[in-house]
Structure formats: structure tokens, C-alpha cells
C-alpha positions in Angstrom: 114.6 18.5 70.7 113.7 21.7 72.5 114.8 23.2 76.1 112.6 22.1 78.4 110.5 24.8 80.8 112.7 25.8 83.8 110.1 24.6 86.4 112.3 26.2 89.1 115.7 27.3 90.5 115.9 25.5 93.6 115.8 21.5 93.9 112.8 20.0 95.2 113.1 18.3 98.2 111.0 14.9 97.9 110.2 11.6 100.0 110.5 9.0 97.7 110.4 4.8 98.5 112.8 2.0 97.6 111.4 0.0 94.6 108.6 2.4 93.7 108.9 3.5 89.8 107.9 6.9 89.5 107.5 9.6 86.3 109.9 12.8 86.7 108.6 15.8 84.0 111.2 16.4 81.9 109.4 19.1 80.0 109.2 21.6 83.2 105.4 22.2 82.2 103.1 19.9 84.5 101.6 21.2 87.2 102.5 18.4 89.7 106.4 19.2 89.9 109.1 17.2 89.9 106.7 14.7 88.6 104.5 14.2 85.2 101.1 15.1 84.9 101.4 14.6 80.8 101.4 18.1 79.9 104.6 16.8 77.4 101.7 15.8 75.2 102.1 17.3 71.7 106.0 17.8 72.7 109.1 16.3 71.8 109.5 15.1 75.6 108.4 12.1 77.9 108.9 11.1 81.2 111.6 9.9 82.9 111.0 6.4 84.5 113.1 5.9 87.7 113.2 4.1 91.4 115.4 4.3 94.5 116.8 1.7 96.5 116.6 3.3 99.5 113.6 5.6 100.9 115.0 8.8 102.0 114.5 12.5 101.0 115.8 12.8 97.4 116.6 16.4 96.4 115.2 16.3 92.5 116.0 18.8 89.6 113.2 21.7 88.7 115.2 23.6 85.8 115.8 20.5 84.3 119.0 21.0 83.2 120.9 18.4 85.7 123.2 16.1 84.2 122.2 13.5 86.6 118.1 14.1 86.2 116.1 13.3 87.8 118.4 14.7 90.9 119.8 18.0 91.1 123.6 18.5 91.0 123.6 22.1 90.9 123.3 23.1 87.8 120.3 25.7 88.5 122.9 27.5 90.2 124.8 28.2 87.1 121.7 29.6 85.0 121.4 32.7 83.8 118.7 34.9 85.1 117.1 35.6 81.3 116.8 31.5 80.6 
């Protein structure tokens, strides 16, 4: 599989609700970040199907590198400027 697009280098901070299912991009191409908008299409990547179990502000992954997607835990801070 190829690297996905770094959509960003900063987590997005989002309002997400308990028992909701929702579609995080793991391709870093779709226009509606953190989630899909199927611009995976002809690409080796697909969505990533999650919920919450509590509504709160979640802070989710944009360089989609996080070992813990769809939430950030830093990672973006250890990229290097030319990825």
C-alpha cells in the first residue's frame, strides 16, 4: 500500500457523538477532512469505520500517520518538513 496524503500537521479538533459510526479518510485526499468524501476511489485505501462512547471534542489525525488513527498521538510532530 502507498503513504497516504499528509492532509495536515496539526490535529483536527472535532465534536463527535456517542454511538454515531462515522468514516475517517485515511487517504489524506477528500476534501471534507478528517472525514471521507471517497476520493480513495481508484486507491489502495478505504475508510476507517469508527464511533465514541462518549460525545466530547475528539482531537483526530490529519497526516495520517497516527498509530492510534483515527486520533492523533503526535506523530505529526515528528514529520519531516519534505514528507
Amino acid at each position: 500500500m502507498t503513504k497516504p496524503t499528509i492532509a495536515g500537521r496539526t490535529p483536527i479538533p472535532t465534536q463527535l457523538e456517542a454511538g454515531k459510526t462515522y468514516y475517517f479518510c485515511t487517504c489524506g485526499l477528500s476534501q471534507n477532512q478528517p472525514f471521507c468524501d471517497s476520493s480513495h476511489r481508484d486507491s489502495d485505501f478505504s475508510p476507517k469505520a469508527f464511533a465514541v462512547d462518549e460525545s466530547k471534542a475528539y482531537y483526530l489525525c490529519a497526516c495520517k500517520q497516527s498509530a492510534d488513527l483515527p486520533f492523533c498521538d503526535g506523530t505529526h510532530s515528528t514529520l519531516d518538513a519534505s514528507q
